[in-house]
C-alpha positions as CSV (number, residue, x, y, z in Angstrom):
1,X,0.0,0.0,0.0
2,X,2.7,2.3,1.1
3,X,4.5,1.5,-2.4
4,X,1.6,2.3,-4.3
5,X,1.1,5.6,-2.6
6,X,5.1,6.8,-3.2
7,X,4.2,6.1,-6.8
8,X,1.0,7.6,-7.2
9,X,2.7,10.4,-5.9
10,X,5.6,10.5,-8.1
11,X,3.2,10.2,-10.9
12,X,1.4,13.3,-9.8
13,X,5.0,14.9,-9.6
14,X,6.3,14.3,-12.5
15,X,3.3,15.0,-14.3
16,X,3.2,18.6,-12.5
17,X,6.9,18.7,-13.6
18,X,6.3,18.0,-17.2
19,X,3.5,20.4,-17.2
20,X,5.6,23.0,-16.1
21,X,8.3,22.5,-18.5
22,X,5.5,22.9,-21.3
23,X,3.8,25.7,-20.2
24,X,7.4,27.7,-20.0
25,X,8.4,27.0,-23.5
26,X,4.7,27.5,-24.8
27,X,4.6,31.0,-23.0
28,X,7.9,31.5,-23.9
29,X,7.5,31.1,-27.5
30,X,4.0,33.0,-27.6
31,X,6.1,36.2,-26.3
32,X,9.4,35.6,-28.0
33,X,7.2,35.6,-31.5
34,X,6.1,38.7,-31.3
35,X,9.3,40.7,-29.8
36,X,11.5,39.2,-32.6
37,X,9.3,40.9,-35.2
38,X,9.3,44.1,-33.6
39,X,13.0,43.7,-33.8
40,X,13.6,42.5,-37.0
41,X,11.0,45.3,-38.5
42,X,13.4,47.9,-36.6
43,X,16.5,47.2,-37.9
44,X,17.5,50.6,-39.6
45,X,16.4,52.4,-36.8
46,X,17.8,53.0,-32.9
47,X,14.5,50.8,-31.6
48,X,15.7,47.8,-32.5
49,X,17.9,48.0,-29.6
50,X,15.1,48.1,-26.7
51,X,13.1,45.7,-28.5
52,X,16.3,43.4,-28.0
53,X,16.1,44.0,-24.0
54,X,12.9,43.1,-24.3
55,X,13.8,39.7,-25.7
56,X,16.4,38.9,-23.0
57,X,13.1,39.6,-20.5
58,X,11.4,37.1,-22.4
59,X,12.6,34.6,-20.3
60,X,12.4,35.8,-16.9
61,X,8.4,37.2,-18.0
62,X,7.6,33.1,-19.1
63,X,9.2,32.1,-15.9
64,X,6.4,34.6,-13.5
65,X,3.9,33.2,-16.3
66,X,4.9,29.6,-15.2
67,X,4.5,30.4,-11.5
68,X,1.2,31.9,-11.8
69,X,0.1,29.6,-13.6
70,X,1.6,26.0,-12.4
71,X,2.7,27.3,-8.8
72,X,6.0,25.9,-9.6
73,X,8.5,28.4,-8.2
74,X,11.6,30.1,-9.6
75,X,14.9,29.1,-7.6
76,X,16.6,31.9,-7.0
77,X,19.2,30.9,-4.5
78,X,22.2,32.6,-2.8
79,X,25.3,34.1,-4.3
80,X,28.4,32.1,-3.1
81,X,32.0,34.0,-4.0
82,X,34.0,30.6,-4.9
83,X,30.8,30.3,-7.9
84,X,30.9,33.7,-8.6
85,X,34.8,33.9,-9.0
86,X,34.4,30.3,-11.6
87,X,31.8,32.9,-13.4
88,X,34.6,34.6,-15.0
89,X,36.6,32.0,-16.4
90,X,35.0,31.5,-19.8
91,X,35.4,34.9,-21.3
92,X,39.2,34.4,-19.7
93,X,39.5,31.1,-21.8
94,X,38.5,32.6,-24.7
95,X,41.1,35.6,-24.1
96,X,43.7,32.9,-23.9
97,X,42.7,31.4,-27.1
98,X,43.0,34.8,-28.9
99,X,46.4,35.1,-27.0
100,X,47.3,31.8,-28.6
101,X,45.8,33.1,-32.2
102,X,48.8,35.7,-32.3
103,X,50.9,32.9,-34.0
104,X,48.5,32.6,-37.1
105,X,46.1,35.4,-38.2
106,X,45.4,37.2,-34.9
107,X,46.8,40.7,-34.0
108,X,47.2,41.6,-30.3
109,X,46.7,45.8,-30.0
110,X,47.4,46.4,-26.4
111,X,45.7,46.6,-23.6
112,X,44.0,50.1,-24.0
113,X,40.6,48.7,-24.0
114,X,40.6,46.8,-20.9
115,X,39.7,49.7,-18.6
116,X,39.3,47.5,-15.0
117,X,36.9,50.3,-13.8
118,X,34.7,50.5,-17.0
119,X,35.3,46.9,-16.7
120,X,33.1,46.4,-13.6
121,X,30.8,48.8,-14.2
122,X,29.6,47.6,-17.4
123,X,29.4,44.2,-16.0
124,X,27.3,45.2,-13.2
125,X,25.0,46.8,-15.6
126,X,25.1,43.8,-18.0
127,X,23.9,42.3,-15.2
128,X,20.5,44.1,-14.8
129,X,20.0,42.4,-18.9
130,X,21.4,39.3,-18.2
131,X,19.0,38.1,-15.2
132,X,16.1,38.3,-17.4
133,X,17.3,35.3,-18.9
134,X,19.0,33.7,-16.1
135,X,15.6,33.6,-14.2
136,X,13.7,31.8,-16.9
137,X,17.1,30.0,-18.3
138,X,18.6,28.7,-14.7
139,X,16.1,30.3,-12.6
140,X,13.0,28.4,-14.0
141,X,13.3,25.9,-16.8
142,X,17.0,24.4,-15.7
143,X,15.6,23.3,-12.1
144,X,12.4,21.9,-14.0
145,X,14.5,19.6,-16.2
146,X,16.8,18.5,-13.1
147,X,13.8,17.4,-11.8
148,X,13.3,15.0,-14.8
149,X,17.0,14.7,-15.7
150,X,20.5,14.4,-14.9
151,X,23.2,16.8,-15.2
152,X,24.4,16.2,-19.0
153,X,20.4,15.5,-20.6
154,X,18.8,18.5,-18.7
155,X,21.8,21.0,-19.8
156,X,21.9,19.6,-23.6
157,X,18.0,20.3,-23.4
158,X,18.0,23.9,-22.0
159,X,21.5,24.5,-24.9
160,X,19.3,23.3,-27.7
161,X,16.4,25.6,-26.5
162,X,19.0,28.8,-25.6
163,X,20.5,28.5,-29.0
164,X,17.1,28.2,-31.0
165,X,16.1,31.4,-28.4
166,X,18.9,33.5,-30.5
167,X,18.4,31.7,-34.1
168,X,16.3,34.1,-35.4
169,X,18.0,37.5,-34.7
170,X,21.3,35.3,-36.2
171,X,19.5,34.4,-39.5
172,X,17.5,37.4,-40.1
173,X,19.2,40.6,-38.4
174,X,21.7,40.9,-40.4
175,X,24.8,43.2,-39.3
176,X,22.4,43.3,-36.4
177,X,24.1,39.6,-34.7
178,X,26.0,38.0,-37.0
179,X,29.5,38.1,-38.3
180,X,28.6,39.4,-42.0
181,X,32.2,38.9,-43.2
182,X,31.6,34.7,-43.1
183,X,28.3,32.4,-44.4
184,X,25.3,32.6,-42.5
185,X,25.7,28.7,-41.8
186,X,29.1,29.4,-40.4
187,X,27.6,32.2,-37.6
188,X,25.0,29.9,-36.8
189,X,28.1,26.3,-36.1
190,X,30.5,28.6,-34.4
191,X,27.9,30.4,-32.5
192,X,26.1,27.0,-31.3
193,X,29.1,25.7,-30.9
194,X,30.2,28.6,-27.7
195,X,26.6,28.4,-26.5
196,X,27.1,25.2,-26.0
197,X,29.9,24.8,-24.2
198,X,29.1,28.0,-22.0
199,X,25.8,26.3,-21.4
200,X,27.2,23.4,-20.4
201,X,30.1,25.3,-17.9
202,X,27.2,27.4,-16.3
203,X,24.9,24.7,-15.8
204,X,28.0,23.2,-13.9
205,X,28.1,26.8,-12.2
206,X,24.4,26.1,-11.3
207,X,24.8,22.8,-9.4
208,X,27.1,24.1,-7.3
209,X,24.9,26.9,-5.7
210,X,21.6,26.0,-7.0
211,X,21.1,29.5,-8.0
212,X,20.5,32.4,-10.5
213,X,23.7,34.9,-9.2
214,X,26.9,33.1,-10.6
215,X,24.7,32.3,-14.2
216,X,23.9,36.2,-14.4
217,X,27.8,37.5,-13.6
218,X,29.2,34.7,-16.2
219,X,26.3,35.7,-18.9
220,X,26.8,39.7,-18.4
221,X,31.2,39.6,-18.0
222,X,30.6,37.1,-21.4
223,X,28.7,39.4,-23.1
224,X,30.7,42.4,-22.1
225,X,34.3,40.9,-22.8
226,X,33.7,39.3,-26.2
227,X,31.8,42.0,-27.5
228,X,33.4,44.9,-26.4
229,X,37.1,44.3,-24.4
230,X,38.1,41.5,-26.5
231,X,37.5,43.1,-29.6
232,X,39.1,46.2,-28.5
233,X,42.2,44.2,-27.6
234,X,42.7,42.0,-30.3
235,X,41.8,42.3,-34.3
236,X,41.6,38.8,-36.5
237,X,43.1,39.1,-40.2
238,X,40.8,36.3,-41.1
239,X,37.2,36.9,-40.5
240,X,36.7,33.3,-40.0
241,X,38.8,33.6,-36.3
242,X,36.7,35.3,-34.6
243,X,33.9,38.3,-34.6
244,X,32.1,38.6,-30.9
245,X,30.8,35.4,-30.1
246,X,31.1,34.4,-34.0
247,X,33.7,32.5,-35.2
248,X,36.6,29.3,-35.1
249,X,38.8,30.6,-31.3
250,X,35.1,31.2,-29.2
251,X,33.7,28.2,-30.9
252,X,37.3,26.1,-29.7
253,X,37.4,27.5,-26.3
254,X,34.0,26.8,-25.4
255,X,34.7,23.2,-27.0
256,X,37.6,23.1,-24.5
257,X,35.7,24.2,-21.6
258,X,33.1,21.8,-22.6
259,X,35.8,18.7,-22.9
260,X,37.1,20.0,-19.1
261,X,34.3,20.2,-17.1
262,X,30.9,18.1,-18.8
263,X,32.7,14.3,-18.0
264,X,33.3,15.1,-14.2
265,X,30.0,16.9,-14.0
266,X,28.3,14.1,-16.1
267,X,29.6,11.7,-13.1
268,X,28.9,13.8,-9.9
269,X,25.2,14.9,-11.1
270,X,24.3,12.0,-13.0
271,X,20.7,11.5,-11.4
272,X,17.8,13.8,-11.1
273,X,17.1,16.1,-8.3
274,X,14.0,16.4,-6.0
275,X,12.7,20.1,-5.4
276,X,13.1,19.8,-2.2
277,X,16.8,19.3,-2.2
278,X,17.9,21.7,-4.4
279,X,15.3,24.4,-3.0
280,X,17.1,23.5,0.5
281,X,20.1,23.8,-1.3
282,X,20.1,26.9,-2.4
283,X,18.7,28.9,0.8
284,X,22.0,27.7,1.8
């Protein structure tokens, strides 16, 4: 009797679970839809711009949709420094990789445009853009998937989903996200590529503190280094090297990344997690 009850009630869970995961990619889509129109009919003028914010809330909005909807809350847990401090190695890996580039089509121009001040500050406020994914991204949909998954299957779900999330600005904005000096289908490999493995190293980030706060720092100082410091540091003869997050050394550090840390995580946080552990988790 007692056995039948646990699994009626893991039934009822997993059904809740799956429910959940639904309704957050159906909302999500329904408001994504729309935006990327508005962007994509803006792109000669300065709106395109805040109709791109409004994307990156896209995520975070489906997330309060979800709750309201399924009760299923968003895990916001607590920053922890050793997390936050792993949050800025992949922009650092990639760095290294132009630094490596030097010997065969990459130009190093000094260090002018790594201003540590600027640096900070920019980060911080790529911060205030980069939650409104994290809390739909790791906040929402990454705990929902745990919940059903293990480490490497719930994380290959929520790359597949984050890279189709920036597909369409890729394909159809033009200058807007892409790098226009290689072939559309060569943005769209090197850029899935990075996503992948940052993905991948975030969701690692993730299980460590069960939180939102060390995904948001690595997603706002990767945003800010490759498409601003980086590029201000270092210039690529050949287009194909590198262009923001577009191109062969991002796509190959990532890869790296992804070859260092996925096996051991794979291993550690191979079964699913109840809500109730990672929730305790996280309030620390």
């Amino acid at each position: 009797m007692i056995q039948f009850v646990e699994a009626r009630i893991f039934r009822m869970k997993t059904k809740s679970v799956n429910s959940a995961i639904w309704t957050y990619l159906l909302v999500l889509v329904a408001l994504c839809v729309p935006l990327n129109w508005l962007v994509l009919s803006n792109l000669t003028n300065d709106s395109a711009q805040t109709w791109i914010m409004a994307v990156m809330y896209a995520p975070a909005a489906a997330a309060v949709l979800t709750w309201l909807f399924t009760k299923q809350r968003i895990v916001f847990g607590k920053p922890r420094v050793s997390t936050l401090l792993l949050a800025l190695v992949p922009p650092l890996v990639v760095a290294a990789a132009y630094t490596i580039g030097t010997g065969f089509g990459v130009e190093f121009l000094g260090f002018d445009a790594l201003n540590p001040i600027e640096l900070v500050v920019a980060t911080l406020a790529g911060c205030l853009l980069a939650i409104g994914e994290e809390i739909g991204w790791r906040g929402m949909l990454l705990p929902l998937l745990r919940q059903r998954h293990g480490y490497f299957a719930a994380n290959l779900l929520l790359a597949i989903i984050w890279t189709i999330f920036h597909v369409p600005i890729i394909v159809l904005g033009g200058p807007l996200y892409s790098n226009n000096a290689i072939p559309l289908w060569a943005n769209v490999l090197f850029f899935s590529v990075a996503v992948f493995g940052f993905s991948f190293y975030v969701g690692w980030l993730w299980e460590k503190s069960h939180g939102i706060w060390a995904p948001t720092l690595a997603h706002a100082f990767w945003n800010h280094m490759l498409q601003s410091v980086l590029g201000g540091m270092f210039i690529a003869m050949n287009a194909w090297l590198f262009y923001d997050e577009f191109g062969v050394l991002p796509a190959a550090a990532m890869l790296l990344l992804f070859v260092i840390v996925v096996p051991m995580a794979s291993r550690k946080y191979s079964t699913p997690l109840s809500a109730e552990s990672f929730q305790r988790k996280a309030k620390g």
